[in-house]
VOLUMBA-733124 format. One record per atom (N, C-alpha, C): residue number from 0; atom name; x, y, z. Coordinates in nm, 3 decimals. Layout:
! residues N
PT k a x y z
PT NUM CA X Y Z
...
***
This chain:
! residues 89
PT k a x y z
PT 0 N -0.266 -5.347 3.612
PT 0 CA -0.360 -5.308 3.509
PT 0 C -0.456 -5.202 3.562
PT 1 N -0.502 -5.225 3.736
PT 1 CA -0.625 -5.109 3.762
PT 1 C -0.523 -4.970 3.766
PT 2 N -0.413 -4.969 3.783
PT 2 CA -0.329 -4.871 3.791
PT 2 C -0.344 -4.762 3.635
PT 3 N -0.307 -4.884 3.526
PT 3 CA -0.297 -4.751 3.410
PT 3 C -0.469 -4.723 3.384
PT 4 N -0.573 -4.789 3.415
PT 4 CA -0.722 -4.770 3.405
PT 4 C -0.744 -4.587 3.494
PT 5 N -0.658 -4.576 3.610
PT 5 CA -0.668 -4.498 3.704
PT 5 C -0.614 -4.383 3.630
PT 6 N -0.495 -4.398 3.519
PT 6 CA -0.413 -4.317 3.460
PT 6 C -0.496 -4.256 3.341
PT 7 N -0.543 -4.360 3.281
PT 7 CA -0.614 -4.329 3.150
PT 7 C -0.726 -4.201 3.249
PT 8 N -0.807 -4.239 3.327
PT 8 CA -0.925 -4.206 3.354
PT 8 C -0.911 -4.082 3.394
PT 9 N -0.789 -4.093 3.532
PT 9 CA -0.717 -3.926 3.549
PT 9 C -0.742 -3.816 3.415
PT 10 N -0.627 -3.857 3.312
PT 10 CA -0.627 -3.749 3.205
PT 10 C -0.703 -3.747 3.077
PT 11 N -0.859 -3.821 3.094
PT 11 CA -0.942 -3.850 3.022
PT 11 C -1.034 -3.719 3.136
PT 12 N -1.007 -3.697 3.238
PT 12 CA -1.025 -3.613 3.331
PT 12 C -1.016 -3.491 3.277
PT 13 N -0.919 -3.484 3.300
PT 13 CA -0.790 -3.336 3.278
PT 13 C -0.904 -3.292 3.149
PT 14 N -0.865 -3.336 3.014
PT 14 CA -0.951 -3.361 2.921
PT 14 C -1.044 -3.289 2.896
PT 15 N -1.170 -3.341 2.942
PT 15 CA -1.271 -3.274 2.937
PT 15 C -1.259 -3.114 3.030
PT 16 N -1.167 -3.083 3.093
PT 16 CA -1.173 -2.988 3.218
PT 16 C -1.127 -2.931 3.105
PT 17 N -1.012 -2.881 3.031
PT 17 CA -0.912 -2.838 2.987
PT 17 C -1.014 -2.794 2.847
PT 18 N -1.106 -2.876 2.765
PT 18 CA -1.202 -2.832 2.691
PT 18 C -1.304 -2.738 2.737
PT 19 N -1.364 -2.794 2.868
PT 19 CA -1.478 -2.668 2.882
PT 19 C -1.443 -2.547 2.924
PT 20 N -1.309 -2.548 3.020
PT 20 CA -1.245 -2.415 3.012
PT 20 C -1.210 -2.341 2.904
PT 21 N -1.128 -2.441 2.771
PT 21 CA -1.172 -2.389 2.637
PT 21 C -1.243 -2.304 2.579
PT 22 N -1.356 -2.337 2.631
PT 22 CA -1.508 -2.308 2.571
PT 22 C -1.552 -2.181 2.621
PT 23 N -1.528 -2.203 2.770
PT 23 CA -1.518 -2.045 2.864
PT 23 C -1.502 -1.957 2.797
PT 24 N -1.347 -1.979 2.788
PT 24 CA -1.243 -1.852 2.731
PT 24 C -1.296 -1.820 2.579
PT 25 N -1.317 -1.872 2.559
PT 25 CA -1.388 -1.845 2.384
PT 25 C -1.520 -1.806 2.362
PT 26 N -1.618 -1.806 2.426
PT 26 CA -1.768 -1.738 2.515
PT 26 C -1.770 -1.597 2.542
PT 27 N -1.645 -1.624 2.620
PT 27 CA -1.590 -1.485 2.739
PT 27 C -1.583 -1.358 2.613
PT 28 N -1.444 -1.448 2.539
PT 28 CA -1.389 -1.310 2.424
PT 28 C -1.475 -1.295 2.344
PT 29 N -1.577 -1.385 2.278
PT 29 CA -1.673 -1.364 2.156
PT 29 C -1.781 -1.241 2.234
PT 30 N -1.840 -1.272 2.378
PT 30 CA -1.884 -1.139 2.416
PT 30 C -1.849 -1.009 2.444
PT 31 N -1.679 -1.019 2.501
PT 31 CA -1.641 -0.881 2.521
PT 31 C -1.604 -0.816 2.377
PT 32 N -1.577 -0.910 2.261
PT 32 CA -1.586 -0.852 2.168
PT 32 C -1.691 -0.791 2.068
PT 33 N -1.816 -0.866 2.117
PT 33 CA -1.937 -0.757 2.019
PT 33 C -2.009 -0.696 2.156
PT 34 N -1.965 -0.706 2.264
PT 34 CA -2.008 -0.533 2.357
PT 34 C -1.890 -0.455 2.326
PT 35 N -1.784 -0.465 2.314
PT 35 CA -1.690 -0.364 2.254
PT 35 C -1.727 -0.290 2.158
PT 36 N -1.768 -0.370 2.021
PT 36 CA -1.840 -0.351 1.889
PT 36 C -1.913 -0.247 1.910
PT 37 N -2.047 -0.314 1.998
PT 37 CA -2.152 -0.259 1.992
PT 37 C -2.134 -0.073 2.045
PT 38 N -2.035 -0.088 2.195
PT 38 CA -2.000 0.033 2.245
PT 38 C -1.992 0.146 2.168
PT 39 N -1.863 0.118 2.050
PT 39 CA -1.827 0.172 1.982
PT 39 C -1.871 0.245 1.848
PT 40 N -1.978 0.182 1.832
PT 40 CA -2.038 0.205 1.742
PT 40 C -2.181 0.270 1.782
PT 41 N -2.217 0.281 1.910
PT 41 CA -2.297 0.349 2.009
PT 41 C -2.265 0.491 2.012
PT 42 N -2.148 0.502 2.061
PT 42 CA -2.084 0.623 2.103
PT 42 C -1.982 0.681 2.057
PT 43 N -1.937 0.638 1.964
PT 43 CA -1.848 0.720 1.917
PT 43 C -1.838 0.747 1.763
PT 44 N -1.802 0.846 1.752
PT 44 CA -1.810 0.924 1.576
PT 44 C -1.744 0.819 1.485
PT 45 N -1.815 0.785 1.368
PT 45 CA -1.722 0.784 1.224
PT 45 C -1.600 0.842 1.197
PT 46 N -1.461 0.770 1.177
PT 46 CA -1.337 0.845 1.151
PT 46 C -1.293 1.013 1.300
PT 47 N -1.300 0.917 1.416
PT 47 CA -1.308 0.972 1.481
PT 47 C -1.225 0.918 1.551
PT 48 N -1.073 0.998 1.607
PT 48 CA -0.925 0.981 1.608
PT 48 C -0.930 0.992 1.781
PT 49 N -0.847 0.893 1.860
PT 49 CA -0.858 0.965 1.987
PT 49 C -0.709 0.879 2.022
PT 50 N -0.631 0.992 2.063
PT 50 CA -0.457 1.009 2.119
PT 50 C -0.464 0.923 2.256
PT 51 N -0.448 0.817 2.280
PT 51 CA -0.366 0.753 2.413
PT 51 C -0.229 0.819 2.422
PT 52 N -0.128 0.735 2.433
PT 52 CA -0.025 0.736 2.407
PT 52 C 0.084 0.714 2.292
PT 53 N 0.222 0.743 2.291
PT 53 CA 0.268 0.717 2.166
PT 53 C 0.242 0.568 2.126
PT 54 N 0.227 0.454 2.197
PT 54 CA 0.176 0.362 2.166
PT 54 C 0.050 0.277 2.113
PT 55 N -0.047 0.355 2.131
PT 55 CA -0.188 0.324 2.167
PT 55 C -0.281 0.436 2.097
PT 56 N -0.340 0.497 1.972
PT 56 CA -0.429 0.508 1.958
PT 56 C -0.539 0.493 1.909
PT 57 N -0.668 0.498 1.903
PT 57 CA -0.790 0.474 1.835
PT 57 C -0.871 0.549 1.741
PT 58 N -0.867 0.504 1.606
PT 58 CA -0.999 0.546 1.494
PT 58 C -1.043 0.474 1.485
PT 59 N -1.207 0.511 1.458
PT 59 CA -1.326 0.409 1.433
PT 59 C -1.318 0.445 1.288
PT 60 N -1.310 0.314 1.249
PT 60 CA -1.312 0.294 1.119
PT 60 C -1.362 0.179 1.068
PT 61 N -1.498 0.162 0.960
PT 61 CA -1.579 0.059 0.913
PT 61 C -1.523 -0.029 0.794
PT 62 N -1.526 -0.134 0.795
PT 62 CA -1.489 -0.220 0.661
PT 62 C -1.593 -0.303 0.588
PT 63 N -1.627 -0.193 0.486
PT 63 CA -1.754 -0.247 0.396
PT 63 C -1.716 -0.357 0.355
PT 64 N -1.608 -0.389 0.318
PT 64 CA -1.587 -0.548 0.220
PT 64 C -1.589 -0.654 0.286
PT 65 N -1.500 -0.767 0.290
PT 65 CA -1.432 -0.874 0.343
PT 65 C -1.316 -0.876 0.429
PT 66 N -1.222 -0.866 0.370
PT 66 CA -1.077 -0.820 0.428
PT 66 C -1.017 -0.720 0.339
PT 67 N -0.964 -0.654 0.481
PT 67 CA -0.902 -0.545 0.437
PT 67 C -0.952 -0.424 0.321
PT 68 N -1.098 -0.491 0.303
PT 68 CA -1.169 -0.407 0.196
PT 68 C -1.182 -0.457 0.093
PT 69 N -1.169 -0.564 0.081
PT 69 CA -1.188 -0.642 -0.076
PT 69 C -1.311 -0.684 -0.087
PT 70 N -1.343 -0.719 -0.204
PT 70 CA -1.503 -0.715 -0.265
PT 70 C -1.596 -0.557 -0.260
PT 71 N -1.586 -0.482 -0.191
PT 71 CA -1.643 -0.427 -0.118
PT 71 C -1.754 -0.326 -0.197
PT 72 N -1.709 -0.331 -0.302
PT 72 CA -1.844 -0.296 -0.451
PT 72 C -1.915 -0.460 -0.454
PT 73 N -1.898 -0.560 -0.447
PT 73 CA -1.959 -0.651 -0.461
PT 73 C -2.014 -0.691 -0.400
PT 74 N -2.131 -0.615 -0.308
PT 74 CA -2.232 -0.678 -0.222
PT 74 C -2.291 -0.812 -0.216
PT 75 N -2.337 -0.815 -0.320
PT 75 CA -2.427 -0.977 -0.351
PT 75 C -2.328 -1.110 -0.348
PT 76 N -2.208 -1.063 -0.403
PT 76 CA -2.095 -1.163 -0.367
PT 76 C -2.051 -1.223 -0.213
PT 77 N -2.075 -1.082 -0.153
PT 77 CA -2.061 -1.084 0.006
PT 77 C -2.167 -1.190 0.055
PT 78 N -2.271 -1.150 0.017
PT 78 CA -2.400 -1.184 0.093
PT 78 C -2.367 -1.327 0.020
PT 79 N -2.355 -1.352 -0.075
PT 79 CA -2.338 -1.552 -0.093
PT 79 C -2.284 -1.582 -0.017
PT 80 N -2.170 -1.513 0.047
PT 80 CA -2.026 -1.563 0.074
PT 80 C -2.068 -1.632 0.209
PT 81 N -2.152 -1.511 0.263
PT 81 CA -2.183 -1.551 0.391
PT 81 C -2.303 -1.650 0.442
PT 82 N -2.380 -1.677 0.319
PT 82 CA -2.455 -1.767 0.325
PT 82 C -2.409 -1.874 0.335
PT 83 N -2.325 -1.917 0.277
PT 83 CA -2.250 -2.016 0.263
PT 83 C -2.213 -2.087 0.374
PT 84 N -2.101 -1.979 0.430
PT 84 CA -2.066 -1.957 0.554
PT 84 C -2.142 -2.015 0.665
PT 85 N -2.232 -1.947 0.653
PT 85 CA -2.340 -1.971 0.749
PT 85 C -2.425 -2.101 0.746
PT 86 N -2.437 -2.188 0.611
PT 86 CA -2.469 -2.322 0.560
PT 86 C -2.373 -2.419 0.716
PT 87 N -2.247 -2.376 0.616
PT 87 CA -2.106 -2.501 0.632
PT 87 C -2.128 -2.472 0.819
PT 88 N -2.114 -2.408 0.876
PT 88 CA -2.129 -2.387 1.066
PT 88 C -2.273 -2.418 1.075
***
């Protein structure tokens, strides 16, 4: 019996490790993604095209709406939306 207590406790272990690393990684990207944001919107032009490679290039481009541009005459709709939003979290 102290054996599976040892087992449970091990990956009741693991567990919590495996969550706060979780948490890390999700910290980590939520910041490199609004200093990215922020960069970008620092320094570089509106509709402003830049060539990497045939694979890879970049326009800055803004999205007034929701997704993909929807609502995006409907401000006040937005702004509930996100109140809301912001309630329910």
């Amino acid at each position: 019996m102290k054996n599976v207590y040892l087992f449970k406790s091990f990956f009741n272990k693991i567990k919590k490790k495996i969550k706060l690393s979780n948490i890390c990684i999700l910290i980590i990207l939520i910041l490199l993604d609004s200093f990215s944001k922020n960069f970008v919107i620092k320094n570089i032009k509106l509709y402003k095209y830049y060539y990497i490679n045939n694979y890879l290039n970049f326009i800055y481009l803004q999205n007034y709406g929701i997704i993909l541009g929807f609502l995006k005459n409907y401000k006040s709709i937005i702004y509930f939306l996100s109140k809301i939003n912001i309630f329910f979290f």
